[in-house]
ROKEDO-325975 format. One line per field, with one value per residue: residue number from 1; residue in three letters; x, y, z of N, C-alpha, C in turn. Coordinates in Angstrom, 3 decimals. Example, Ala and Ser with C-alpha at 12.3 -4.5 7.8 and 13.67 -1.06 7.14 Angstrom:
BEGIN
i (1|2) .
aa (ALA|SER) .
n_x (13.190|12.850) .
n_y (-5.690|-2.250) .
n_z (7.800|7.080) .
ca_x (12.300|13.670) .
ca_y (-4.500|-1.060) .
ca_z (7.800|7.140) .
c_x (13.200|12.900) .
c_y (-3.300|0.030) .
c_z (7.800|7.870) .
//
This chain:
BEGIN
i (1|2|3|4|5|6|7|8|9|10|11|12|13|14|15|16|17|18|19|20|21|22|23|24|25|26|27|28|29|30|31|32|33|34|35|36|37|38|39|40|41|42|43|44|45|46|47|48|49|50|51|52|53|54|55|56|57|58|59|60|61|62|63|64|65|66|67|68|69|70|71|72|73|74|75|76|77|78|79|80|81|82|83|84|85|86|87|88|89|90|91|92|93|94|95|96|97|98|99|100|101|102|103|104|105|106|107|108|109|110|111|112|113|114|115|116|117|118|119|120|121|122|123|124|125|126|127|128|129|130|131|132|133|134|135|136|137|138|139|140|141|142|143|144|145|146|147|148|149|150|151|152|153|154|155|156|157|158|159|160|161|162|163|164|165|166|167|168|169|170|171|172|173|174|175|176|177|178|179|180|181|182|183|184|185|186|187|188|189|190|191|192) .
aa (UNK|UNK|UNK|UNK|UNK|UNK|UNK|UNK|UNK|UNK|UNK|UNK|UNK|UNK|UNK|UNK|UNK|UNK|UNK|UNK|UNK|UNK|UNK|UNK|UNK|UNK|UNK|UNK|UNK|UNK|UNK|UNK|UNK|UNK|UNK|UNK|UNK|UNK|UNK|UNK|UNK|UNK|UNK|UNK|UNK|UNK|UNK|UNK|UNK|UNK|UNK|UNK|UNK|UNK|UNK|UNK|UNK|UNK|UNK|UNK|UNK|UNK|UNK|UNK|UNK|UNK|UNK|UNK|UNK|UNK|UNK|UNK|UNK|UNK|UNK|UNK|UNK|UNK|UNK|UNK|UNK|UNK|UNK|UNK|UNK|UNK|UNK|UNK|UNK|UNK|UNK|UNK|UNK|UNK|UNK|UNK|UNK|UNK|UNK|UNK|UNK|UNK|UNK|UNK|UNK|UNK|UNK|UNK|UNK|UNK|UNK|UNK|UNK|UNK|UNK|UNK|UNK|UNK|UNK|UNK|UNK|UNK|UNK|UNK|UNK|UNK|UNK|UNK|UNK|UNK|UNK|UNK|UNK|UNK|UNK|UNK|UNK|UNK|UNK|UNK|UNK|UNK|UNK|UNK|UNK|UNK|UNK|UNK|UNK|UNK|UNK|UNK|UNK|UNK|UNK|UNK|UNK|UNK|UNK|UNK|UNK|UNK|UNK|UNK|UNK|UNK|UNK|UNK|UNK|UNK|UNK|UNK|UNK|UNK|UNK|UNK|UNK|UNK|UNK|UNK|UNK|UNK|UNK|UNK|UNK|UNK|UNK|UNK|UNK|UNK|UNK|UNK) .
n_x (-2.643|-2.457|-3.844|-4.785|-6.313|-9.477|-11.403|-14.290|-13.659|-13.152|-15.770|-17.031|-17.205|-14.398|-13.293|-13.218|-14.887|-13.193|-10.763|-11.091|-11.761|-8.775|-5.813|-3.060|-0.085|1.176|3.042|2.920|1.746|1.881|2.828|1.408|-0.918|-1.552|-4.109|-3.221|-2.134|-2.361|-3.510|-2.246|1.388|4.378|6.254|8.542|9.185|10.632|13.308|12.139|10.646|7.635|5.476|2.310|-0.033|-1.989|-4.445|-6.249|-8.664|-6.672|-4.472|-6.175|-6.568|-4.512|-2.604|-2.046|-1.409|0.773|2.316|2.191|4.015|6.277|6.846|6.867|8.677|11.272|11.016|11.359|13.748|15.452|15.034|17.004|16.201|16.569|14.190|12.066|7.849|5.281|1.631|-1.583|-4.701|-5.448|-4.909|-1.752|-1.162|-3.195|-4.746|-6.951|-10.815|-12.774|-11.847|-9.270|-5.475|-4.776|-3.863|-2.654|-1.532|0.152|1.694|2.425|3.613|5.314|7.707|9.074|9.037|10.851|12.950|13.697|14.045|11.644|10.425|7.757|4.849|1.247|-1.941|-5.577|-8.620|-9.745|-11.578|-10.262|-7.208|-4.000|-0.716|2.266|5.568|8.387|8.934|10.319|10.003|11.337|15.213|17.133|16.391|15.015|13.247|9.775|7.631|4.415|1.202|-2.047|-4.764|-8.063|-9.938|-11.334|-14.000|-15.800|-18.230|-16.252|-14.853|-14.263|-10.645|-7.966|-5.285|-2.070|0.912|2.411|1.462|1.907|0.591|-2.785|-6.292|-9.835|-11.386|-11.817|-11.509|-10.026|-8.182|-6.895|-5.763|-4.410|-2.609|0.250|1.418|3.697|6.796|8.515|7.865|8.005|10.584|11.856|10.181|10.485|11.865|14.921) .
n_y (13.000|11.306|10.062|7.093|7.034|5.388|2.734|3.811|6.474|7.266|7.370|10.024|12.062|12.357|12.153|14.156|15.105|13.804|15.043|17.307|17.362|16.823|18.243|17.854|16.796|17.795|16.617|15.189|15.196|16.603|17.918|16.995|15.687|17.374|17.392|15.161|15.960|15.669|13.520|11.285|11.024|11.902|11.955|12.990|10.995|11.220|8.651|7.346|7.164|8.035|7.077|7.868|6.003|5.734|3.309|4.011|5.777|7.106|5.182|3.015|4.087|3.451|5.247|7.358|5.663|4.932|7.472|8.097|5.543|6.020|8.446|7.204|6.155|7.906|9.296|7.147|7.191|8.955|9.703|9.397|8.519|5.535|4.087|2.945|2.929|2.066|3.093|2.162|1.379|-1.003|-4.438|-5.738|-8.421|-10.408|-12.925|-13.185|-13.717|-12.382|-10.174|-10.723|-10.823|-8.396|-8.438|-7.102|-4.673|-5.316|-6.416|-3.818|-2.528|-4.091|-5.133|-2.298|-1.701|-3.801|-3.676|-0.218|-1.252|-0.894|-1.442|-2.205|-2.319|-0.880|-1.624|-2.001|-2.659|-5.313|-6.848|-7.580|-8.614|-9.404|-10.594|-10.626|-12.817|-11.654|-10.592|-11.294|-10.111|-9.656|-10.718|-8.825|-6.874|-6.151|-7.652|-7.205|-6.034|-7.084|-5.515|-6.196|-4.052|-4.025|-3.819|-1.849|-0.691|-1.583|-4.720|-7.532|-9.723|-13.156|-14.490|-15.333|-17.951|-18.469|-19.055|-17.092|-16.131|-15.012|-14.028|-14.206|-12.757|-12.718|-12.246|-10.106|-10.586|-12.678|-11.559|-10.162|-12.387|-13.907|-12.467|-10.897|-7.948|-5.612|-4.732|-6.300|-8.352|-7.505|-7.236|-9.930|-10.554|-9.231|-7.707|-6.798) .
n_z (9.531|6.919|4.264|1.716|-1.966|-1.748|-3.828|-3.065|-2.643|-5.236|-6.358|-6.655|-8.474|-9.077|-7.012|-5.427|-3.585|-1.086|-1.888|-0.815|1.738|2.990|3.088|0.834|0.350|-2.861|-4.988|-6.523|-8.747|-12.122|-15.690|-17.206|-16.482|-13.910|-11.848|-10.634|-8.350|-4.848|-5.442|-5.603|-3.735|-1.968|1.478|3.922|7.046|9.832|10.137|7.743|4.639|2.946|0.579|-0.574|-2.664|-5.499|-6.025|-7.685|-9.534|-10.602|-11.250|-12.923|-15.348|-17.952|-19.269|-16.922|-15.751|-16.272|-15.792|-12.977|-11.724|-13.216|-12.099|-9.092|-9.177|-10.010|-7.971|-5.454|-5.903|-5.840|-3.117|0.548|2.525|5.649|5.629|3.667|3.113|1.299|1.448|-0.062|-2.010|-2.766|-2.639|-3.059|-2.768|-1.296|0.366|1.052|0.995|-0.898|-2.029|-2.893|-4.453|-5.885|-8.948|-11.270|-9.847|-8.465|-10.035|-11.246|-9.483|-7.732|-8.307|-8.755|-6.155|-5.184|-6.047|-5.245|-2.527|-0.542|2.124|3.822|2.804|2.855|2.909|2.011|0.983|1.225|3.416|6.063|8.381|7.107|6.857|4.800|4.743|4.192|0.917|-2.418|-5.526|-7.887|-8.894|-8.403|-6.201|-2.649|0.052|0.623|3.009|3.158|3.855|4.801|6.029|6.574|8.093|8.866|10.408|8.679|7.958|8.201|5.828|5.221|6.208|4.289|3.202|1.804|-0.385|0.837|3.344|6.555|8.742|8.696|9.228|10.552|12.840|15.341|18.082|17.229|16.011|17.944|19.379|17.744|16.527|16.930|18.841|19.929|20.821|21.915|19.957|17.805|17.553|17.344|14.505|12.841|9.312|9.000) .
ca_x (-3.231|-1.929|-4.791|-4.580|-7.963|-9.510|-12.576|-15.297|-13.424|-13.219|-16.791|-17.635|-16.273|-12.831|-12.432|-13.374|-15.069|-11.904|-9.576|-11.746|-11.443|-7.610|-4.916|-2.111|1.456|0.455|4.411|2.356|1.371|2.720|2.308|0.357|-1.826|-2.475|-5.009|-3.292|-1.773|-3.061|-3.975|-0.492|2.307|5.384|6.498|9.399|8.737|11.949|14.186|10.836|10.017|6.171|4.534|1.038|-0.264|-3.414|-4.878|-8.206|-8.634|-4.779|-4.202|-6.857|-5.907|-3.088|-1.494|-2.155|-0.966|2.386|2.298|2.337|4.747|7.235|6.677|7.647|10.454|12.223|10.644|12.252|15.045|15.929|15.500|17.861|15.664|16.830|13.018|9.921|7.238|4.242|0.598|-2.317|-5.695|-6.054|-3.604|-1.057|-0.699|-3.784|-5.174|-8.672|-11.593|-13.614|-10.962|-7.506|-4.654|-5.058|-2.702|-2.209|-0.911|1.126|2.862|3.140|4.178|6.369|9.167|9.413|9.314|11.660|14.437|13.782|14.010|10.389|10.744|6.982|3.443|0.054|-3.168|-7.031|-9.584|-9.561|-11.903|-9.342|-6.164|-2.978|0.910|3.276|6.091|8.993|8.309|11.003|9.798|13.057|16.276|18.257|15.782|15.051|12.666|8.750|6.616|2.763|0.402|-3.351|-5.238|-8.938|-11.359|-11.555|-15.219|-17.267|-17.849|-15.030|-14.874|-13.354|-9.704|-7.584|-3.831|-1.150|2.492|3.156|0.685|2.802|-0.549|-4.459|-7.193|-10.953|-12.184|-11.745|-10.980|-8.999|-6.928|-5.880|-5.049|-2.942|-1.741|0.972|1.866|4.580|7.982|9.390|7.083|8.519|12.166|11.867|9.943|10.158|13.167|15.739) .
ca_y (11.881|10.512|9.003|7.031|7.250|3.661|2.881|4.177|7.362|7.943|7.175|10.632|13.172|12.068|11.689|15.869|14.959|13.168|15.917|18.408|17.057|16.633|19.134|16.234|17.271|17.815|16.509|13.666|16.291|16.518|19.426|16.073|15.511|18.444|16.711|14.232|16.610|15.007|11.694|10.336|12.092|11.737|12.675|11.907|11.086|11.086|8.239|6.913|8.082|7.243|7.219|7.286|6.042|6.175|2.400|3.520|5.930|7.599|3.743|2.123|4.778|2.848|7.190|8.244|4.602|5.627|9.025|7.534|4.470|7.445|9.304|6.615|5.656|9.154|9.844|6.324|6.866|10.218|9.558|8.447|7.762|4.138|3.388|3.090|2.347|2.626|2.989|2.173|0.478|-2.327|-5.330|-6.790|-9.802|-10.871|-14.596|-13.066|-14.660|-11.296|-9.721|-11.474|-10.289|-7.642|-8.756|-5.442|-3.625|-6.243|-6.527|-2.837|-1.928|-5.040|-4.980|-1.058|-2.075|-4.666|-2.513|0.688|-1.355|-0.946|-2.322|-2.273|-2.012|-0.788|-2.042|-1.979|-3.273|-6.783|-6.466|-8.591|-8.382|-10.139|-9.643|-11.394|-13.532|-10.854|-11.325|-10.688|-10.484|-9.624|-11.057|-7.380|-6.158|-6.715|-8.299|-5.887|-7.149|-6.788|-5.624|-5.826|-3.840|-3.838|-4.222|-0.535|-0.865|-2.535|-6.045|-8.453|-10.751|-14.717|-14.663|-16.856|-18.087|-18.541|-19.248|-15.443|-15.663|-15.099|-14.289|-13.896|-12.882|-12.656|-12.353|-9.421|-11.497|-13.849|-10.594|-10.412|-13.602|-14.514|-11.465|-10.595|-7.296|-5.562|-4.602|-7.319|-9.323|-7.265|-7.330|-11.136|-10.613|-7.576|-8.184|-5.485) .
ca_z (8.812|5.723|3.458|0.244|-2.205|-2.046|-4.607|-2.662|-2.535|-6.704|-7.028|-6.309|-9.293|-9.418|-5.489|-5.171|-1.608|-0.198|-1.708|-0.199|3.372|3.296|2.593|1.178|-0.440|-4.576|-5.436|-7.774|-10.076|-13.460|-16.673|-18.062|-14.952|-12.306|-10.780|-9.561|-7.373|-3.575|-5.876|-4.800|-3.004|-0.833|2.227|4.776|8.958|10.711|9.028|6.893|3.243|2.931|-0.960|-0.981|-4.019|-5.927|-7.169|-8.222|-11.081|-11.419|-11.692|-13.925|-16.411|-18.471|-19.450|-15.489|-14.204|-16.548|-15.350|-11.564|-11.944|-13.754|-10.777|-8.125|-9.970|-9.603|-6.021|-4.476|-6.414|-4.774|-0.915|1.010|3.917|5.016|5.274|2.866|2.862|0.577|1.309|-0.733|-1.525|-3.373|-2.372|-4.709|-1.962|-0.245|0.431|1.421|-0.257|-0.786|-3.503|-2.896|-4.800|-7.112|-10.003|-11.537|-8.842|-7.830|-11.668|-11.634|-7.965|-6.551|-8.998|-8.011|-4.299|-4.858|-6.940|-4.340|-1.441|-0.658|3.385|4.288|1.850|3.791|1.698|2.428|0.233|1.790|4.812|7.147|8.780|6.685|7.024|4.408|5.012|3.553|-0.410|-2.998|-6.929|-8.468|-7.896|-7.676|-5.424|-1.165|-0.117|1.806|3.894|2.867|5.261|4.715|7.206|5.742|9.215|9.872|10.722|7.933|8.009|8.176|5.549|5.604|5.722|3.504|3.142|0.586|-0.182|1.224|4.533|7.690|9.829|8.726|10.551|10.333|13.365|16.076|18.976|16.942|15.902|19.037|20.056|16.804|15.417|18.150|18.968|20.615|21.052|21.886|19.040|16.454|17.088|16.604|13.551|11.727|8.920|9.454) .
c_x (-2.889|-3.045|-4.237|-6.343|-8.372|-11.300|-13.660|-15.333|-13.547|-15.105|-17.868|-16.767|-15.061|-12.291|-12.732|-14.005|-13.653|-10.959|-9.933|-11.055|-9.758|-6.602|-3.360|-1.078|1.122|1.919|3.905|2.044|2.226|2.160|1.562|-1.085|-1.656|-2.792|-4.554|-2.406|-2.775|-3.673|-3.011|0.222|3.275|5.426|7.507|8.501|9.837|12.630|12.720|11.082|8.799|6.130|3.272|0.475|-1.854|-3.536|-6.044|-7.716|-7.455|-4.334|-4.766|-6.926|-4.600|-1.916|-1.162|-1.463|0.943|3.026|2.980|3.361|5.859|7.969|7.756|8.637|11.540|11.623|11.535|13.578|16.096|15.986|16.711|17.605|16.032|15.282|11.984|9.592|6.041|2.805|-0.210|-3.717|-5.846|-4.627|-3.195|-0.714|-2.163|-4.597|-6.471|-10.079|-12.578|-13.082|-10.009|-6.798|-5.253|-3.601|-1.637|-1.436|0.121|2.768|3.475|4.143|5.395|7.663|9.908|10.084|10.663|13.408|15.100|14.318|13.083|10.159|8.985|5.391|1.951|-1.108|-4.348|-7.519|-10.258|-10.310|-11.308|-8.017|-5.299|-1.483|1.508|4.133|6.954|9.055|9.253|10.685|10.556|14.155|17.113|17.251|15.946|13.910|11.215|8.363|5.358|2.030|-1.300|-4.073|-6.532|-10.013|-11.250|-13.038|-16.447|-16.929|-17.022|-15.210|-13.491|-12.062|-9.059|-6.139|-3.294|-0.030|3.284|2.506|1.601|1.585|-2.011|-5.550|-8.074|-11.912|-11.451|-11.000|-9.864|-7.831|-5.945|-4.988|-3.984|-1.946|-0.565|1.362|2.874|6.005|8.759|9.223|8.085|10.136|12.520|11.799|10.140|11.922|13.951|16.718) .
c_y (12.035|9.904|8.430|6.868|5.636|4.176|3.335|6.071|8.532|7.356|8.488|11.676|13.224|12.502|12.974|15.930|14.822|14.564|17.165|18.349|17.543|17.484|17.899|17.448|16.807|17.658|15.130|14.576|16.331|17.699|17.736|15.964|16.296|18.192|15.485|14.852|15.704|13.405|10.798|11.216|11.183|12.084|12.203|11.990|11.114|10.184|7.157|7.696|6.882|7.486|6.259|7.376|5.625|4.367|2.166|4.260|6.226|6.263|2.605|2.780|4.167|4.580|7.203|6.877|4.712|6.287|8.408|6.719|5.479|7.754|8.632|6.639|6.335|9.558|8.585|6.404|7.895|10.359|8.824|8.108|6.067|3.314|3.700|2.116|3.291|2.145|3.182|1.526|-0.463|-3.033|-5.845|-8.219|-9.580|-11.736|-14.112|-13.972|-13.639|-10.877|-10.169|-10.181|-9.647|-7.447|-7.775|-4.967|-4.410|-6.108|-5.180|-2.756|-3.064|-4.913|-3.352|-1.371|-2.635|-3.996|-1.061|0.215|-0.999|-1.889|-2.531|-1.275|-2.307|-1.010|-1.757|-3.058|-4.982|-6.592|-7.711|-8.037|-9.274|-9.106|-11.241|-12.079|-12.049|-12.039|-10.354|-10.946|-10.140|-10.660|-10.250|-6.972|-6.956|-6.964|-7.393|-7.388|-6.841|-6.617|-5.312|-5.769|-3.439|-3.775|-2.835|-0.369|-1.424|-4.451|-6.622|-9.782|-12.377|-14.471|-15.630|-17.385|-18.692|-18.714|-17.673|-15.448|-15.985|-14.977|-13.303|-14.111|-11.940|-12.015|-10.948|-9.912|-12.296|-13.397|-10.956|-11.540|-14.375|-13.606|-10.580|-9.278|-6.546|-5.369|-5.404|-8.591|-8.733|-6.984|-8.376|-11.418|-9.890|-7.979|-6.488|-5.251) .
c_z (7.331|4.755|2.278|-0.389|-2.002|-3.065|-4.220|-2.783|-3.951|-7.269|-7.319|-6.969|-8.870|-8.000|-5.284|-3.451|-0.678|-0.144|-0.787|1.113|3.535|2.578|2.380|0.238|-1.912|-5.369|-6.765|-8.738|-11.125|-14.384|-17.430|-17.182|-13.996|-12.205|-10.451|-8.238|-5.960|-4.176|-5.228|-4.348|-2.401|0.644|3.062|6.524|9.516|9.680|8.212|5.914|3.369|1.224|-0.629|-2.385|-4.455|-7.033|-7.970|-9.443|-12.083|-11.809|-12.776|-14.790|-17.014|-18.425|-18.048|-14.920|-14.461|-15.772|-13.584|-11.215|-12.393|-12.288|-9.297|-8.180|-9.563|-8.201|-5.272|-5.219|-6.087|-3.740|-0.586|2.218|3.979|5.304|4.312|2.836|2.329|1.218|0.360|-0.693|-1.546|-3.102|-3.433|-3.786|-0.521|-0.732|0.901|0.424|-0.940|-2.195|-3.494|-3.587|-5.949|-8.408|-10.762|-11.371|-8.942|-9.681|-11.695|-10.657|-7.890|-7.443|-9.083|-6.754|-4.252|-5.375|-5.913|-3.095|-0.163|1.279|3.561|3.056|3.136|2.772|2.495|1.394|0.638|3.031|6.120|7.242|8.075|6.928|5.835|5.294|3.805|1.760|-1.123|-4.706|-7.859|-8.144|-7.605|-6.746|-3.415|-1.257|1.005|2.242|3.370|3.760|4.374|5.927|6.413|7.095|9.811|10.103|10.043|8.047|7.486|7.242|5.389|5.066|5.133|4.114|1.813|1.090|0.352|2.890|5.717|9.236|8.700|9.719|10.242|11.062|14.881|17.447|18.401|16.496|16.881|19.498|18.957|16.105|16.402|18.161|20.039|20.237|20.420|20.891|17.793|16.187|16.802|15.232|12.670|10.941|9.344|8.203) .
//
């Protein structure tokens, strides 16, 4: 297991519970910032490079969101895995009505994504299920997909849509029945 911190997680002396639990790869660390060692990190899976990244406090720090943004920069810029993708908390692309898009992120992160080649973004904070429509905010860059997966067991709030929504979904049952999964679903869809 892989985590990234989400806001509930830095509310509790600079996330010291979370890091506790989880032994994560401390390659985010810097001689400016040691502690963000396990704040963000890398890692590869077979042909995957993952970056988990930190949008709570390493992020709402303008120095530490530097420090981090730095960081990516030279971490996707050194793999040559032909996939990444990044996980995190807060969405830079979601039509929810709860928190939507978190502007921020989105200004810092997507023009990374889009330059790296950034194939696939994992979010929370949004308590609903969303998937983009592949979204390109450059014009040298390719183009991710957005995924907001937010209904891991607290209540589900009202999903939305936008000029990016490829599927939203609110409702448990209604997951299922619109949000297709499969094989053979995602060699149709999934860009390549």
């Amino acid at each position: 297991m892989y985590p990234s911190i989400g806001n509930h997680d830095d509310e509790a002396n600079f996330a010291a519970p979370f890091r506790d639990v989880f032994v994560l790869p401390s390659n985010g660390a810097s001689a400016a910032f040691p502690e963000h060692a396990e704040r963000f990190y890398s890692f590869d899976y077979g042909a995957a490079h993952v970056v988990a990244l930190n949008t709570e406090l390493a992020f709402q720090n303008l120095k530490r969101r530097q420090a981090q943004l730095d960081w990516l920069e030279r971490d996707l810029a050194a793999t040559t895995q032909p996939w990444k993708i990044a996980v995190f908390h807060r969405s830079p692309y979601s039509a929810g009505t709860h928190h939507g898009s978190d502007l921020a992120v989105r200004a810092a992160l997507a023009p990374i994504f889009d330059r790296h080649h950034v194939a696939l973004v994992l979010s929370g904070h949004e308590h609903d299920y969303e998937r983009s429509i592949p979204v390109r905010e450059t014009a040298d860059g390719g183009p991710t997909v957005y995924v907001v997966s937010g209904g891991g067991g607290a209540k589900l709030y009202p999903a939305g849509s936008a000029w990016w929504t490829a599927v939203s979904c609110d409702e448990a049952g209604q997951l299922q029945r619109q949000c297709p999964r499969g094989i053979e679903w995602a060699r149709r869809h999934v860009p390549r």
